[in-house]
TIRO-581438 format. One line per 3 residues: number of its first residue (from 1); their letters; for each residue x, y, z of C-alpha. Coordinates in steps of 0.25 Angstrom, whole numbers, plus 5000, padded with zeros to 4 digits. Each point is the difference from the previous one (the first is absolute). Layout:
// residues N
NUM> A> X,Y,Z  ...
***
This chain:
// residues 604
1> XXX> 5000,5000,5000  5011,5011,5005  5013,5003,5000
4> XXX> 5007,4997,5011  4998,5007,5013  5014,5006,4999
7> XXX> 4997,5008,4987  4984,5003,5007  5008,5005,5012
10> XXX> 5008,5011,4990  4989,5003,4993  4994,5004,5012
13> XXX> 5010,5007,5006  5004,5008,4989  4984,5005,4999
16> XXX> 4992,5007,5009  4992,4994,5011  4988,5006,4996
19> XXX> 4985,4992,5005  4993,5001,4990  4984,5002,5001
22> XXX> 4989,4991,4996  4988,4993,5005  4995,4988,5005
25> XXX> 4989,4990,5004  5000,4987,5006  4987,4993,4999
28> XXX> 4993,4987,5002  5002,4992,4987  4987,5001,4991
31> XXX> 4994,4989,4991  5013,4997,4991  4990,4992,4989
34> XXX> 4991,5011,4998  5005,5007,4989  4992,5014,5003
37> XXX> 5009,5012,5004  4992,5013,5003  5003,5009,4990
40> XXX> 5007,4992,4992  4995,4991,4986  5004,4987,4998
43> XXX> 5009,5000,4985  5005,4987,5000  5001,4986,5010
46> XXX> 5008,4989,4997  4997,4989,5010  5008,4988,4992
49> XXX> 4990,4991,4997  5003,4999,4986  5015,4992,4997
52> XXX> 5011,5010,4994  5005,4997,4986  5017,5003,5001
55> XXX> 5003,4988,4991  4996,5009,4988  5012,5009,5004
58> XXX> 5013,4997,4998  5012,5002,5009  5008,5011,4992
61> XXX> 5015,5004,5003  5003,5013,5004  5010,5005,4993
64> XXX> 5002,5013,5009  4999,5005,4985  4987,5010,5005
67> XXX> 5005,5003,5015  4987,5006,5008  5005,5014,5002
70> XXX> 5015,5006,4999  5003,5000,5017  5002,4986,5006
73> XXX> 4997,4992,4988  5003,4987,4998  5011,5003,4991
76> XXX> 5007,5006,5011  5007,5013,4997  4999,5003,5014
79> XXX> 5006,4987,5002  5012,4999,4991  5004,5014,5005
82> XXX> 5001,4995,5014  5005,4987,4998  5007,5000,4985
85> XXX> 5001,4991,4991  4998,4987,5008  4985,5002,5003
88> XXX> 4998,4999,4986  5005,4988,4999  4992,4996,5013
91> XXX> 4986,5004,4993  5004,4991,4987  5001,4989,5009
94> XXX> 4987,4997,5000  4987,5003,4990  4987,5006,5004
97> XXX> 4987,4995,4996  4986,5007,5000  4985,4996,5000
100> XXX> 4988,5009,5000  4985,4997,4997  4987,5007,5003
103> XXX> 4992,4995,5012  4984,5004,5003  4990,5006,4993
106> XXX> 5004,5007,4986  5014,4998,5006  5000,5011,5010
109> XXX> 5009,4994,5006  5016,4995,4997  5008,4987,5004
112> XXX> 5016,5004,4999  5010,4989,5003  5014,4997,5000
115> XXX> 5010,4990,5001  5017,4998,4997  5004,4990,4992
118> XXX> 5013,4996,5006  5008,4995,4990  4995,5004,4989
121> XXX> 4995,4990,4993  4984,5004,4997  4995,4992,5011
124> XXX> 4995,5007,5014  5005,4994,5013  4990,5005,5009
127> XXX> 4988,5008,4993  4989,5007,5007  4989,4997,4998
130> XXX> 4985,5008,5002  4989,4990,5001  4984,4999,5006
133> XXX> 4994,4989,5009  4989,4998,5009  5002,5004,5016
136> XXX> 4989,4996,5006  4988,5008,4995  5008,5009,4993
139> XXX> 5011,5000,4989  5013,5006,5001  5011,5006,4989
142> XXX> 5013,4991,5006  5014,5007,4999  5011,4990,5001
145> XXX> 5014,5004,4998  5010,4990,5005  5013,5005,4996
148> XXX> 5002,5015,5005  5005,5001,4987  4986,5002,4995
151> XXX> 4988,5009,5002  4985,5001,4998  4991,5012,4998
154> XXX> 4985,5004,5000  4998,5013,4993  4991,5009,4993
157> XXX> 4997,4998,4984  4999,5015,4999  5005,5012,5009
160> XXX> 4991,5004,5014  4990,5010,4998  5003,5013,5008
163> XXX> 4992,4996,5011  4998,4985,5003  4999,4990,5013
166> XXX> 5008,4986,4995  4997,4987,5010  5002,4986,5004
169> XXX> 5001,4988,5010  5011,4996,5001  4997,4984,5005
172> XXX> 5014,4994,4999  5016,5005,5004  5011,4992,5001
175> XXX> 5013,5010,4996  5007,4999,5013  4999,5004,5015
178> XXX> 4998,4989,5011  4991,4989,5000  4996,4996,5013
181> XXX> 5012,5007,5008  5010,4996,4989  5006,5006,4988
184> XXX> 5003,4985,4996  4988,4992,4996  4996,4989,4988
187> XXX> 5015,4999,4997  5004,5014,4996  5006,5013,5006
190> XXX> 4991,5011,5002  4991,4997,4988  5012,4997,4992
193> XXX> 5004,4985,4995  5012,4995,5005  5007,4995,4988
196> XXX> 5013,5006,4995  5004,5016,5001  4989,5010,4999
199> XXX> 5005,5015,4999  4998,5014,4995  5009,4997,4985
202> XXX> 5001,5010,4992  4993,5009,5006  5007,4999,5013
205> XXX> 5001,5014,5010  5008,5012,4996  5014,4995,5001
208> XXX> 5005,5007,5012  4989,4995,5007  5005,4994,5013
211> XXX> 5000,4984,5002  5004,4995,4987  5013,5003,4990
214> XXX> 4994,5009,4989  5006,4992,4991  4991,4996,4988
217> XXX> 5010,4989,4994  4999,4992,5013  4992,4985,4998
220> XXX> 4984,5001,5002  5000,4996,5013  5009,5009,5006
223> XXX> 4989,5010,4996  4991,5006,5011  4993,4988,5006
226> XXX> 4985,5003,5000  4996,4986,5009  5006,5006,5013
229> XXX> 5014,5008,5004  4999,5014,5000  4993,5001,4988
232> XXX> 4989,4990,5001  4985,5003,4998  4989,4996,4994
235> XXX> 4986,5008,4998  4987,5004,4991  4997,5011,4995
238> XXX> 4983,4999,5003  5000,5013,4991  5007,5011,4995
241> XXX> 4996,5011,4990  5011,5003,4989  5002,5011,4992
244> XXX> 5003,4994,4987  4991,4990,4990  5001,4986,4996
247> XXX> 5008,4998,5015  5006,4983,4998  5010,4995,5012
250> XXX> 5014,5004,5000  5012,5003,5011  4995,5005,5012
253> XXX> 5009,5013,4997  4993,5006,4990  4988,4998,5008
256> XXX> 5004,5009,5010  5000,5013,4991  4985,4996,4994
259> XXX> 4992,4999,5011  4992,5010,5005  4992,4995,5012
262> XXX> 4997,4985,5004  4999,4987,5010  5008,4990,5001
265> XXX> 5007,4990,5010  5013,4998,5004  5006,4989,5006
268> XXX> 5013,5002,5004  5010,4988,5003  5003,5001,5016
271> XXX> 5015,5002,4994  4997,5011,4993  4993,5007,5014
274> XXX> 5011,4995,5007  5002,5008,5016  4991,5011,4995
277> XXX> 4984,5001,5000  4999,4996,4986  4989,5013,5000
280> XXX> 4988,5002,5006  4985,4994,4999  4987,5008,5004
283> XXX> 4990,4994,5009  4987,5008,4997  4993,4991,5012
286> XXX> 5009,5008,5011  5006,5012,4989  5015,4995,5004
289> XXX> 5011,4995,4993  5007,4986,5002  5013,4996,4993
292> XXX> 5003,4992,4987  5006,4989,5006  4990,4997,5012
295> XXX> 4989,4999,4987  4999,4987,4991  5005,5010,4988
298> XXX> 4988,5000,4991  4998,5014,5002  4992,5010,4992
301> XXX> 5005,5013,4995  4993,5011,4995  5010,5010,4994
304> XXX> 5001,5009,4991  5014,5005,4990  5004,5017,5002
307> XXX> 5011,5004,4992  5013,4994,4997  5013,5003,5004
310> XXX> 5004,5006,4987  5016,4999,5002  5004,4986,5006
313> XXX> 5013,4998,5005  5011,4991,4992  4993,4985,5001
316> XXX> 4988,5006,5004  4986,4997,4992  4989,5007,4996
319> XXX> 4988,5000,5007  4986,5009,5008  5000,5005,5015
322> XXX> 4991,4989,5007  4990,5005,5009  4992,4990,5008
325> XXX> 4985,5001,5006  4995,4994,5011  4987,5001,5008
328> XXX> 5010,5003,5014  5005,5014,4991  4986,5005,4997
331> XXX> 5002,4996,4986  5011,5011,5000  5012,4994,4990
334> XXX> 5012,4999,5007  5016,4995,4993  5000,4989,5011
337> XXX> 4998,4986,4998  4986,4998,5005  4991,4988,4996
340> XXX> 4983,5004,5002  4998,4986,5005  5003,4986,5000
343> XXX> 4994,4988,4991  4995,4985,5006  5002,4992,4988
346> XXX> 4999,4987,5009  4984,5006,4998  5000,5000,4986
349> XXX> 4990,4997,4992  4991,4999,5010  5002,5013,5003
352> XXX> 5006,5010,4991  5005,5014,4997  4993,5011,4990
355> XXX> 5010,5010,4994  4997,5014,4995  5005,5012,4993
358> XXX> 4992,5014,4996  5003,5010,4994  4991,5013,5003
361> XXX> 5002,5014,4995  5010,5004,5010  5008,4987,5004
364> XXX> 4999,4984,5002  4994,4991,5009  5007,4987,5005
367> XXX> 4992,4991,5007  5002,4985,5005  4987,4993,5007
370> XXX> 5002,4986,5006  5004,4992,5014  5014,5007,5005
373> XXX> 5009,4994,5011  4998,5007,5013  4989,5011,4995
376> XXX> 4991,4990,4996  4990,5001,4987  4999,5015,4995
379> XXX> 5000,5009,4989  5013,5007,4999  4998,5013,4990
382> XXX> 5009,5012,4999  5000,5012,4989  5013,5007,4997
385> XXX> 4998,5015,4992  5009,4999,4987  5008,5009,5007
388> XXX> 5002,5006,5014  5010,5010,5003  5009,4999,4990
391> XXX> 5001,4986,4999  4992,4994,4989  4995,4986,4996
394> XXX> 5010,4995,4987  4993,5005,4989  4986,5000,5005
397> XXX> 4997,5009,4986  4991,4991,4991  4997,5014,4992
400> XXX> 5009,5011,4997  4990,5009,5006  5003,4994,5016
403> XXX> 5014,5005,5000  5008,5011,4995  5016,4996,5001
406> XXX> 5003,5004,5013  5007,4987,5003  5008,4995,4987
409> XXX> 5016,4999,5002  5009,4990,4992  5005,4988,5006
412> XXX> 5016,4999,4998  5008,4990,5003  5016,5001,4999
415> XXX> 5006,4987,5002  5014,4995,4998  4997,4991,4987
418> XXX> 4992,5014,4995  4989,5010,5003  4987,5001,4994
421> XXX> 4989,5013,5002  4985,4997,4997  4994,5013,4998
424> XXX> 4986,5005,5005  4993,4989,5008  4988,5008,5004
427> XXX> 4999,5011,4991  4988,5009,4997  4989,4996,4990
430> XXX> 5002,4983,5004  4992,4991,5004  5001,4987,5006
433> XXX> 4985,4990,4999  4999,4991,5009  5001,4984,5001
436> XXX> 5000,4991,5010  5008,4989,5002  4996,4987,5010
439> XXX> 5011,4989,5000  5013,4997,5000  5008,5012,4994
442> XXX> 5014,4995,5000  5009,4991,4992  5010,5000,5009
445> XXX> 4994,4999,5015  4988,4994,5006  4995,4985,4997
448> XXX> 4986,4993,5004  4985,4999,4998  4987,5008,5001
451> XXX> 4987,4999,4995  4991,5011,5001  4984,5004,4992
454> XXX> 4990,5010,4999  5009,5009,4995  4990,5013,4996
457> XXX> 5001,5013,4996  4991,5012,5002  4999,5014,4996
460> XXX> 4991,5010,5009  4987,4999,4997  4995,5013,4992
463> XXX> 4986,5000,4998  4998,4996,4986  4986,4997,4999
466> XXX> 4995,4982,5002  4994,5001,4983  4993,4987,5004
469> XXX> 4994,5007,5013  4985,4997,4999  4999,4995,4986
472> XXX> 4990,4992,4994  5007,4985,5003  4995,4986,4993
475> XXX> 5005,4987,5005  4997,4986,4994  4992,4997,5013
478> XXX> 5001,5001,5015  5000,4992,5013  4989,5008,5007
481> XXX> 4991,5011,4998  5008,5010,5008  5014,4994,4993
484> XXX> 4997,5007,4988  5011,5007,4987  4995,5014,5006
487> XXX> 5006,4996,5014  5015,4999,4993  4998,5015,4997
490> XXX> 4995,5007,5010  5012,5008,5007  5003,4988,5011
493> XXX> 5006,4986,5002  4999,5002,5016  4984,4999,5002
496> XXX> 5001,4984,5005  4999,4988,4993  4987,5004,4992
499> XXX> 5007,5012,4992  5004,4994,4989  4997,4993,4986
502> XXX> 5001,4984,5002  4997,4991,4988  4998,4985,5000
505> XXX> 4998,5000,4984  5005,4991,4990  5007,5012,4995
508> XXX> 5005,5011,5008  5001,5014,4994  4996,5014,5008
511> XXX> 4999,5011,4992  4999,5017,5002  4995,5009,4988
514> XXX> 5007,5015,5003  4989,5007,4990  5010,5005,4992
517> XXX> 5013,5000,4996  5010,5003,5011  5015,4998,5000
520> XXX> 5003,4988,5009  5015,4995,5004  4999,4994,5015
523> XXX> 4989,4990,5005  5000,4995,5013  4992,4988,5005
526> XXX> 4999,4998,5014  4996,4985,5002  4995,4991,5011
529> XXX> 5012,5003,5009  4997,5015,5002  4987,4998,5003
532> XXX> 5003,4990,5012  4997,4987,4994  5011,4990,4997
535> XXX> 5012,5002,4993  5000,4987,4994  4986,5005,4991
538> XXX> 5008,5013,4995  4999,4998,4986  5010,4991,4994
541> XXX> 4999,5001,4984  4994,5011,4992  5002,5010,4990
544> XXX> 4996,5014,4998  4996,5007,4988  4995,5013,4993
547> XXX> 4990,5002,4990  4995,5013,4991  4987,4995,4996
550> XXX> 4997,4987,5008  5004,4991,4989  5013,4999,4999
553> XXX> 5010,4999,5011  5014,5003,5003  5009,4992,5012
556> XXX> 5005,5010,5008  5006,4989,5011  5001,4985,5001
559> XXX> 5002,4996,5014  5002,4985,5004  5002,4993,5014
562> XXX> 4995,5013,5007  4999,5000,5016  5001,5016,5002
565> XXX> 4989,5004,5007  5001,5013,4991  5006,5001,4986
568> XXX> 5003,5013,4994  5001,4999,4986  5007,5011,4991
571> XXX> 5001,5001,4984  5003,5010,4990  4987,5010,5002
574> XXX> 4990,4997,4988  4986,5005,4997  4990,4989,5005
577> XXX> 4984,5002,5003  5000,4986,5006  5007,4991,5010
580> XXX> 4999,4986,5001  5007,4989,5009  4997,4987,4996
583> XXX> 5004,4990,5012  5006,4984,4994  5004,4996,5014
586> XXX> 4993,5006,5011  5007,4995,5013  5012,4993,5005
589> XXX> 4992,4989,5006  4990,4993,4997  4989,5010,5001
592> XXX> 4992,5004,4987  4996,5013,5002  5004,5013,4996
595> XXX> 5002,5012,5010  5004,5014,4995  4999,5012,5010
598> XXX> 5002,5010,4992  5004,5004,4987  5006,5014,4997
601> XXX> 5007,5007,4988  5007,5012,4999  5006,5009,4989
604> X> 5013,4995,5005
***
């Protein structure tokens, strides 16, 4: 996750010790399953009930032809001008391979892997892999890395929109920290496997960092060992919000000058902590702090990146000031280690954590809902201002307009191998859109497992006008006189068991004439779930469709192995006077019937 605590402890030191003022709430848990947010609509929710397809993608090399940006790139100038010529020949040791795919409906969402191929040779030793299965009533997305060597993304298709909430359960995590009392368990070291070296090649901390020789010609494993020794950790990031697009795994480096809030965990090797605390952990039950090393090192941190150091010294690297929230500060940001909280994995998934991130018109929101160590189960949600004082969140701009230059500098670096200036690094008139990443960032640190779903975005809700509210509805029949079409569009889904449409027909089709043309984009259809029957009878299989006249019809959404309770469907916006769902399979038992609670378009 970090550097290590010796270059954090310059990095503090060398900025001021400013507290830095936000806001926070701590709250009992609400219902995680329910997908309403109060003033906020539902985009998109991928519950991972539908297998992924990444066969259809290959794994491609990387060539480092196209590096991501020209500061801390895989190509590594900032690397051959501290280390010279023999990192060069560390990177060409090995070949890098990549995979992405899209996940979700009309692949909003992005799988990105990678893995090494050791020798060379076309084949992958230890590929990552992205996969869904059944976890009890629920499926999951599993993200298996088991060479640290690998990583594993989720991300958005497209960039955020200016104003979002992004969310998930997370129900499994097995990247490191104690099991039981023990950093050893199931035959590995802190989640990592113990079989042959494991360490930070090539791209290794600045060469002057203390504890290892600097020298990049040395064998692979006299590189930073990241299983244990002063280097060791492991983590996950739960979720991080990037300032570029099309974000894939690379060194955890790069990552360190791209973030510009996030959660994530870090287990640190008891080496690494050493006679020191290790940092500190918030318990929100008592507002006091306890130390690193007295926890089980599954620890939650909630952080956002300020500004970098623009100048590092000789074998130094480039990355963001760190500021840490907690519930114990008030939520005010603070450069100290300092975790929120501390996960139970032993729990999971029988009980799990849901992570958050917002962004509003003035700042961002972390949150984290779930059973802690210590403090017990809670909502744990703080917002931090773009910027307070004069310390800024790292290019929070997603418009030109949020920001006017006040902050740009260039990076320089002067090294003995060469010295390099990158120019204008937050200049006037840029803009950085968010994405979120959720996963195992780096290809050089962290190794594990995790499985996660519900993954959802929102956007606040703007009033736009419900086009089927109180239309003239037809079904091919009903279950009961009071459980008829008109039901499905009449403004509620909460009124009891009764408000709804329900058929038991042979063929199942609802149907909401809007009496004239209307632009239509986004349907939402809430199903038995949101109106408090069983989940098990949302609708499994159905598609939507569009019509001009009431003839000929247009398949805006084809949905299969469903079990959201409600399903936001968005498409390019089309004109459309009619709507109709036609339901092939109505549950996910045995039961025949058709439930919709509510059926609602909108222009988008």
């Amino acid at each position: 996750m970090k550097t290590t605590l010796m270059r954090r402890a310059a990095i503090a030191a060398a900025a001021s010790c400013l507290l830095l003022a936000g806001t926070v709430a701590i709250s009992p848990a609400a219902s995680a399953d329910d997908p309403v947010r109060p003033g906020w609509t539902l985009l998109y929710n991928e519950t991972f009930t539908s297998p992924l397809n990444p066969g259809n993608a290959p794994w491609v090399r990387d060539t480092y032809a196209q590096p991501f940006d020209t500061i801390m790139d895989d190509p590594g100038q900032w690397y051959r001008n501290d280390y010279g010529p023999a990192w060069t020949t560390a990177l060409n040791s090995f070949h890098t391979y990549r995979k992405e795919f899209p996940v979700g409906q009309n692949g909003w969402l992005t799988a990105s892997l990678s893995a090494r191929d050791w020798n060379r040779d076309g084949a992958l030793e230890s590929p990552p892999t992205l996969t869904t299965q059944a976890l009890g009533a629920e499926s999951v997305a599993v993200m298996n890395v088991p060479d640290h060597t690998g990583g594993v993304i989720l991300r958005p298709t497209n960039r955020l929109p200016d104003r979002y909430r992004v969310e998930y359960k997370l129900k499994t995590l097995d990247f490191g920290g104690k099991r039981n009392g023990s950093i050893t368990y199931n035959n590995r070291t802190n989640g990592y496997g113990n079989t042959g070296c494991k360490t930070q090649h090539p791209w290794g901390e600045g060469s002057r960092s203390p504890g290892w020789s600097g020298n990049a010609s040395v064998p692979y494993c006299e590189w930073q060992d990241v299983r244990s020794g002063v280097y060791g950790y492991n983590g996950f990031h739960f979720m991080a919000i990037v300032d570029f697009a099309n974000p894939a795994p690379r060194n955890n480096h790069f990552w360190h000058y791209r973030r510009k809030v996030l959660m994530d965990s870090f287990s640190q090797h008891p080496d690494r902590v050493g006679s020191g605390t290790g940092g500190r952990i918030c318990n929100a039950a008592g507002n006091t702090y306890y130390n690193y090393r007295d926890s089980n090192f599954n620890t939650v941190n909630m952080w956002i990146s300020g500004l970098p150091n623009w100048t590092p010294g000789p074998g130094g690297l480039a990355g963001n000031s760190q500021w840490f929230m907690t519930p114990c500060s008030g939520g005010v940001a603070e450069q100290q280690l300092s975790s929120a909280a501390e996960l139970q994995p032993e729990l999971m998934p029988n009980q799990f954590y849901t992570f958050a991130i917002e962004r509003d018109a003035t700042g961002y929101v972390l949150e984290v809902t779930g059973n802690f160590a210590r403090s017990g189960q809670r909502t744990i949600r703080m917002h931090r201002p773009f910027i307070v004082g004069n310390a800024p969140i790292w290019h929070y701009n997603t418009a030109p307009g949020e920001y006017d230059g006040r902050y740009n500098a260039s990076l320089v670096q002067n090294e003995p191998n060469g010295s390099t200036t990158w120019p204008n690094q937050w200049p006037a008139g840029s803009s950085y859109p968010d994405y979120f990443v959720i996963g195992d960032l780096y290809t050089n640190v962290y190794e594990g497992s995790a499985s996660l779903t519900d993954l959802r975005l929102y956007v606040p809700q703007t009033g736009a006008p419900n086009l089927a509210l109180n239309k003239p509805a037809t079904a091919d029949s009903q279950c009961a006189a009071n459980e008829g079409p008109a039901k499905a569009v009449n403004g509620t889904f909460n009124g009891g068991l009764a408000d709804k449409w329900c058929s038991l027909g042979a063929s199942k089709w609802l149907r909401v004439d809007l009496q004239s043309a209307a632009t239509v984009g986004r349907v939402v259809l809430r199903h038995s779930g949101a109106g408090g029957e069983k989940t098990s009878w949302n609708t499994k299989d159905f598609d939507l469709q569009i019509s001009t006249n009431g003839t000929t019809w247009t398949n805006v959404a084809t949905v299969r192995n469903n079990t959201a309770s409600t399903t936001t469907h968005t498409f390019t916006p089309a004109s459309a006077r009619y709507i109709r769902l036609n339901v092939i399979t109505p549950t996910s038992d045995s039961d025949t019937a058709a439930r919709v609670f509510e059926l609602e378009a909108y222009a988008s």
